[in-house]
C-alpha positions as CSV (number, residue, x, y, z in Angstrom):
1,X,-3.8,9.5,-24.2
2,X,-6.9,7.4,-22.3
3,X,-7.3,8.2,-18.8
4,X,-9.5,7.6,-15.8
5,X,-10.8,11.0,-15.0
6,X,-12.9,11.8,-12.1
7,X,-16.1,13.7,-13.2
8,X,-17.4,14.9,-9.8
9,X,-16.9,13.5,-6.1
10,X,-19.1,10.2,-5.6
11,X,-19.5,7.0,-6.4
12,X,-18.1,4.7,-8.8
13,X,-19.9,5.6,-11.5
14,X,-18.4,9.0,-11.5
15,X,-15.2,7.5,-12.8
16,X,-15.1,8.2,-17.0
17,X,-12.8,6.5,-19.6
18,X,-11.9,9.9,-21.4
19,X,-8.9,11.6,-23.8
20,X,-6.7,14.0,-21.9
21,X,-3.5,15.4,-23.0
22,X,-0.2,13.0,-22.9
23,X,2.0,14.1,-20.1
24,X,5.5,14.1,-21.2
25,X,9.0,13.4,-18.9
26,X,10.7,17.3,-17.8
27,X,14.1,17.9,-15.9
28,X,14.7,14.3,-13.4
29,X,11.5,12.3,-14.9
30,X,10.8,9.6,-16.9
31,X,8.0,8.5,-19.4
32,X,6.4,5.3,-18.6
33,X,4.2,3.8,-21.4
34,X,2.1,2.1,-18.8
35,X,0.9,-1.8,-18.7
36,X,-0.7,-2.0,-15.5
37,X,-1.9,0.4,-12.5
38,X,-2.4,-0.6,-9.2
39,X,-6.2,-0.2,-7.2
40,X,-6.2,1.1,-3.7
41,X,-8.3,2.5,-0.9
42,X,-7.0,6.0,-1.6
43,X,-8.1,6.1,-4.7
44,X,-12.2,5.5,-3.8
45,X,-11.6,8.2,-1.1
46,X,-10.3,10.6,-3.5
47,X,-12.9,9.3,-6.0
48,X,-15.1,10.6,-2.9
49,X,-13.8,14.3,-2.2
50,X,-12.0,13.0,0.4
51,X,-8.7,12.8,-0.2
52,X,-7.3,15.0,-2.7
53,X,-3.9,14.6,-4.3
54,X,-1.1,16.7,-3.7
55,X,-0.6,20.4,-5.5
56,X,1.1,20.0,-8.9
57,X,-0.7,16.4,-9.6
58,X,-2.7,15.1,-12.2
59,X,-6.1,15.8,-9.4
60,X,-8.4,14.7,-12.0
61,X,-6.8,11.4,-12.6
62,X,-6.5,9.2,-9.7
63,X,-3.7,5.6,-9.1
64,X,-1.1,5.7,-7.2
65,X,1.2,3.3,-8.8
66,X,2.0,1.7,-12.4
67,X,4.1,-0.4,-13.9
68,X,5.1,-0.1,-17.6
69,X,8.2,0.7,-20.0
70,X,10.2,3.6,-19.7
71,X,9.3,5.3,-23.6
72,X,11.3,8.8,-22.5
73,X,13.8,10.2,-19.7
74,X,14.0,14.1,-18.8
75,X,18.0,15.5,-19.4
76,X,19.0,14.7,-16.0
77,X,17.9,11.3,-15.7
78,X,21.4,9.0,-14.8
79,X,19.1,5.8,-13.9
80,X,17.2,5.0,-16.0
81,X,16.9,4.2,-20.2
82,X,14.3,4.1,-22.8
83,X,13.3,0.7,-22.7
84,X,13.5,-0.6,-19.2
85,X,11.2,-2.4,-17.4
86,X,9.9,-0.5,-13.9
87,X,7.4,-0.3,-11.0
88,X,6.8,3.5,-9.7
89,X,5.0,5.3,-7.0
90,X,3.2,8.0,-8.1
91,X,1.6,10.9,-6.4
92,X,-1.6,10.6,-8.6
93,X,-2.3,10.1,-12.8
94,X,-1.8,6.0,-12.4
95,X,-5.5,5.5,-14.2
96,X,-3.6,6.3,-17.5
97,X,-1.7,4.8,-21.0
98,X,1.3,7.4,-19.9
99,X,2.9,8.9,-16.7
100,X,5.5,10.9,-15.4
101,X,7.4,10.4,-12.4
102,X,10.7,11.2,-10.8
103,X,13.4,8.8,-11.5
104,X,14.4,8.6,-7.8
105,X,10.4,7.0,-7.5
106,X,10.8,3.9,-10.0
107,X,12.4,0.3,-9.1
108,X,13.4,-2.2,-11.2
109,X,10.4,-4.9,-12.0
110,X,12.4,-8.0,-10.2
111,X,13.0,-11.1,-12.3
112,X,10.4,-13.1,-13.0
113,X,7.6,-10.7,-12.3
114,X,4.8,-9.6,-14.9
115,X,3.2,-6.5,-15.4
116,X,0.4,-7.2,-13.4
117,X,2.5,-8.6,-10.7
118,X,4.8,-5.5,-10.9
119,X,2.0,-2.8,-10.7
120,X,0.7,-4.4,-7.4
121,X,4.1,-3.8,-5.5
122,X,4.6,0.1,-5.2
123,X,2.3,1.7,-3.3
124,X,2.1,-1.2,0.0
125,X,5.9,-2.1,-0.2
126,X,6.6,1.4,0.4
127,X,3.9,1.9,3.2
128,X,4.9,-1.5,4.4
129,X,8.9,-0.9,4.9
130,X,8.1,2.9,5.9
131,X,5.4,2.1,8.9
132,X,6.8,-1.4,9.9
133,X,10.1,-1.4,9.6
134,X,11.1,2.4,9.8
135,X,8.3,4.0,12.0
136,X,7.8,0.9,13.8
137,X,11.5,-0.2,14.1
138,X,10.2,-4.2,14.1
139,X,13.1,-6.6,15.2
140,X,13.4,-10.2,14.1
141,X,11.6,-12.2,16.6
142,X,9.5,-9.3,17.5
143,X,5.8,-9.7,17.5
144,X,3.8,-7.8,14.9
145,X,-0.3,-7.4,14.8
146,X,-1.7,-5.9,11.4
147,X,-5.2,-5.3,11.2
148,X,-6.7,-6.4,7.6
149,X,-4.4,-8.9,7.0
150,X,-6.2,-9.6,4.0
151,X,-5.5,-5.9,2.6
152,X,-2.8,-5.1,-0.2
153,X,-0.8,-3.8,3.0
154,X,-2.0,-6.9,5.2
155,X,-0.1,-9.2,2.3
156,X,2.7,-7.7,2.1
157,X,3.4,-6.9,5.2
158,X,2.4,-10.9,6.8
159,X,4.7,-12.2,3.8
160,X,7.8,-9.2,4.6
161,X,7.6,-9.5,8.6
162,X,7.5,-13.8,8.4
163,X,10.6,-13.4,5.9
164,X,12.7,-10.9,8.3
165,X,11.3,-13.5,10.9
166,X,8.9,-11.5,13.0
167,X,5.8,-13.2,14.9
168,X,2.8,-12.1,12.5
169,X,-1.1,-11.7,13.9
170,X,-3.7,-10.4,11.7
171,X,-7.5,-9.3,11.8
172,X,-9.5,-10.9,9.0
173,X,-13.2,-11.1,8.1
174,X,-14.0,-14.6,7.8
175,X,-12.4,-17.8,8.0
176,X,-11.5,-18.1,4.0
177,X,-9.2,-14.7,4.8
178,X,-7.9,-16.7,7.5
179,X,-6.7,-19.8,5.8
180,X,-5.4,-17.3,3.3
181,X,-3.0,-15.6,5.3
182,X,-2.0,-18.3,6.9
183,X,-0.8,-19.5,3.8
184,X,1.6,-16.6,3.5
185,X,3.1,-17.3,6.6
186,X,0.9,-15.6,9.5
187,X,1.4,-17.4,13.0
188,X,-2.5,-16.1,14.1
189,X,-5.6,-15.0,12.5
190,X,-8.1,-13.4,14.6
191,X,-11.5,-13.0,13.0
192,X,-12.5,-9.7,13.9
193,X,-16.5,-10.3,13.4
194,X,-16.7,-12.8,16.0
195,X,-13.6,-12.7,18.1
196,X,-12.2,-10.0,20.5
197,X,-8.4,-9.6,19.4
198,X,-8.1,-7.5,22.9
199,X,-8.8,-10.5,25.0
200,X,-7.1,-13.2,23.0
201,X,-4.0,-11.0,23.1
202,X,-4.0,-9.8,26.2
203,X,-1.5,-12.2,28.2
204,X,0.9,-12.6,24.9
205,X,1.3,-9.0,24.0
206,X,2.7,-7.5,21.1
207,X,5.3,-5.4,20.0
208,X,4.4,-3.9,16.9
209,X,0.8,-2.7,15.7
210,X,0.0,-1.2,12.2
211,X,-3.2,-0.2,12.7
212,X,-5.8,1.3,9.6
213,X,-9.0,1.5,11.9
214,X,-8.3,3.8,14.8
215,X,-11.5,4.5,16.5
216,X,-12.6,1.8,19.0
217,X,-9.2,0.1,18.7
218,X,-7.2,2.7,20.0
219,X,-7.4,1.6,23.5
220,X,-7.6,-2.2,22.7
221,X,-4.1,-1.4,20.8
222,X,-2.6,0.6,23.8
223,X,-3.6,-2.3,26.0
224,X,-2.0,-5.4,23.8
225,X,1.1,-3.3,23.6
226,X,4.2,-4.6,25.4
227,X,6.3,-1.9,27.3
228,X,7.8,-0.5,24.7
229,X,5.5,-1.5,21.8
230,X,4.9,1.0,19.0
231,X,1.7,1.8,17.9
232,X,1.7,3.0,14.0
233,X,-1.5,4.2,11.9
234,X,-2.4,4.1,8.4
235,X,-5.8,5.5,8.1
236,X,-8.9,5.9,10.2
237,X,-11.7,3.8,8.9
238,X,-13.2,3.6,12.4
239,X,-12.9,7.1,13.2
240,X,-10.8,9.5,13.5
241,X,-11.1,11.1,17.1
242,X,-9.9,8.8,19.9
243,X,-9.1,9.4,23.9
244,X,-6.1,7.9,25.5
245,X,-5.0,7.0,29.1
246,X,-1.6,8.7,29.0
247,X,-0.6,7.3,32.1
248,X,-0.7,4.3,30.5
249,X,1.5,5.6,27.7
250,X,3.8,6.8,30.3
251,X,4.2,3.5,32.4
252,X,4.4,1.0,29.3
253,X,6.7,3.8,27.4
254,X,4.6,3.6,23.9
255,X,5.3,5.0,21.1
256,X,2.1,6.3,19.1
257,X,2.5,7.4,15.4
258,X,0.8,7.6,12.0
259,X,1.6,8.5,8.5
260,X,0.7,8.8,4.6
261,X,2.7,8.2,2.1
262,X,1.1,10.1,-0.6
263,X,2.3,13.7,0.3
264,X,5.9,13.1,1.3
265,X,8.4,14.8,-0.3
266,X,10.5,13.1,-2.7
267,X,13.9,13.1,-1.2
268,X,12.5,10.6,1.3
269,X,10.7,8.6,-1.3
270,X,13.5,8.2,-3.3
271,X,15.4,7.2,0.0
272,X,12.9,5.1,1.1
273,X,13.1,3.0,-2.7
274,X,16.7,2.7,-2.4
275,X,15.7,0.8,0.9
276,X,13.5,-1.2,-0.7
277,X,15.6,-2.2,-4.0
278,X,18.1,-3.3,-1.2
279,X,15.9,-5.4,1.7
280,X,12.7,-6.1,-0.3
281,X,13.6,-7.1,-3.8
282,X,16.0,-10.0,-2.7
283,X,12.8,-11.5,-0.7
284,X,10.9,-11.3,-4.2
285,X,14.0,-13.0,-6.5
286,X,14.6,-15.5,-4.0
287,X,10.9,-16.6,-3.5
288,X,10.0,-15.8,0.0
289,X,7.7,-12.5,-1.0
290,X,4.9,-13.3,-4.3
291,X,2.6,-10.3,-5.2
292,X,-0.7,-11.5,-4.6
293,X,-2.9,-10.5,-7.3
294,X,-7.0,-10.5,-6.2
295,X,-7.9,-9.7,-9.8
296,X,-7.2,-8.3,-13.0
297,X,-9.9,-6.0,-15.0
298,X,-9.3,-3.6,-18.3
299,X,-8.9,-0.4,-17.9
300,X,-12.3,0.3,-19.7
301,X,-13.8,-1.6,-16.5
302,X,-12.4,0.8,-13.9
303,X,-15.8,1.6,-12.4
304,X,-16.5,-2.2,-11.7
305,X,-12.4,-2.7,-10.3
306,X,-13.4,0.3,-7.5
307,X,-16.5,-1.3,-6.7
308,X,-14.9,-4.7,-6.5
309,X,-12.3,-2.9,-3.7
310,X,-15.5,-0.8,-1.7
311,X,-16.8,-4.6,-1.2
312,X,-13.9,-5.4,1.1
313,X,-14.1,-9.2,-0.5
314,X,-10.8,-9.1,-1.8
315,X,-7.5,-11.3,-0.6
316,X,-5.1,-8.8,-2.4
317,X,-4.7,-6.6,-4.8
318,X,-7.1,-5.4,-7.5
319,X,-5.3,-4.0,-10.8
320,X,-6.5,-2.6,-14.5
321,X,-4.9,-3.7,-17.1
322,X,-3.8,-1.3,-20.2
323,X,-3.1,-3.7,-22.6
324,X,-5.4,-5.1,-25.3
């Protein structure tokens, strides 16, 4: 089969359209002949030596979700059949024509949806509903902040929190990002580059932060926080080491946490799609949840689609495309 393989940690260019060995479906997997694979920042850092996959992945092939047509099912498959239509979150080996993955990992594409659409689902409605709604334990009428709420996460999560009706605020980079998200149903957009979220926040308060830059807003984010406001982190873009006034913590009661996805084990993923299939998919089928779709580039363009998400123009998600 054609894959995405990474040649050696770097940039872009590293990335090479090569033959590798079809993977084939074993004991609870299935087979998907896949039609679209989803770009996302985990990839480029992988790409970089910087965040490898999990033991027993494909290492060398990196994407993190797919959508396609089930083509096989291992003997203990119950839930799925040759032929269906799914979305799947994958551990690693989503730059490919084929890949395997646990039954328990796939969803249903929901009515209506393409491909395309379909790939760019998996990997941030999972991070979404785990870190918002789980970890984070946001209420209806709740205030949420999400910084990059122009991100594949920032999306989903302005168009998932508006529907469960939450109060959304997001960070965006310019005033195009901004018109964007409100669009999708965001209550405030704070441009990051030339305003101060901390101060414009300050008197409001907030209940619920999903955070992917850490660094210097860790103490903005423990300030903004309501008594009882949770804290939740993603990644670490602004550093990774961070000092905290845990008086502070004490006095407001805040929860801090983080998490990744990636290496979780898959009784909880397949828990956590059940969840989904049952709170998330009815948004999609009834309208009030679109996958937003930045842009679309073949599979023999993968080098250009990574460099297209290291820009950090994008309102979206970025997918390759394995048809044609």
């Amino acid at each position: 089969m054609k894959a995405i393989t990474i040649s050696e940690f770097g940039s872009a260019e590293v990335l090479q359209l090569s033959e590798v060995p079809t993977v084939s479906a074993t004991n609870d997997e299935v087979l998907i002949e896949v039609k679209a694979s989803g770009i996302n920042r985990s990839d480029v850092l992988q790409r970089q030596g910087k965040y490898a996959a999990p033991n027993n992945t494909t290492n060398q092939i990196p994407g993190l979700e797919v959508a396609g047509v089930v083509v096989a099912c291992g003997p203990n498959v119950t839930q799925w059949k040759k032929g269906d239509r799914v979305c799947a979150l994958l551990p690693g080996g989503g730059y490919a024509q084929y890949a395997a993955v646990k039954e328990g990992q796939c969803l249903p594409i929901p009515a209506g949806l393409n491909f395309v659409e379909a790939a760019s689902l998996p990997e941030t409605v999972f991070t979404v509903w785990s870190n918002i709604f789980e970890r984070g334990k946001l209420k209806p009428k709740e205030s949420l902040l999400v910084h990059g709420g122009s991100s594949g996460i920032g999306v989903t999560a302005i168009q998932i929190a508006n529907a469960l009706d939450a109060r959304v605020i997001v960070t965006v980079g310019n005033q195009e990002k901004a018109a964007f998200c409100y669009g999708l149903g965001a209550d405030l957009c704070i441009d990051y580059k030339t305003q101060d979220f901390e101060t414009i926040l300050k008197d409001e308060g907030v209940d619920v932060i999903l955070d992917m830059i850490a660094g210097p807003y860790f103490q903005k984010n423990l300030n903004i926080l309501k008594e009882d406001g949770r804290l939740v982190h993603i990644n670490a873009e602004g550093g990774q080491h961070v000092t905290m006034d845990v008086w502070q913590l004490m006095i407001k009661r805040l929860t801090v946490s983080g998490s990744t996805l990636r290496g979780r084990d898959y009784t909880y993923k397949k828990r956590l799609a059940t969840e989904i299939k049952t709170h998330v998919w009815p948004l999609i089928e009834a309208g009030k949840f679109k996958p937003i779709v930045y842009k679309v580039f073949s599979y023999k363009n993968a080098v250009q689609a990574q460099q297209c998400m290291e820009e950090s123009k994008h309102i979206g998600k970025i997918i390759l495309h394995w048809e044609g």
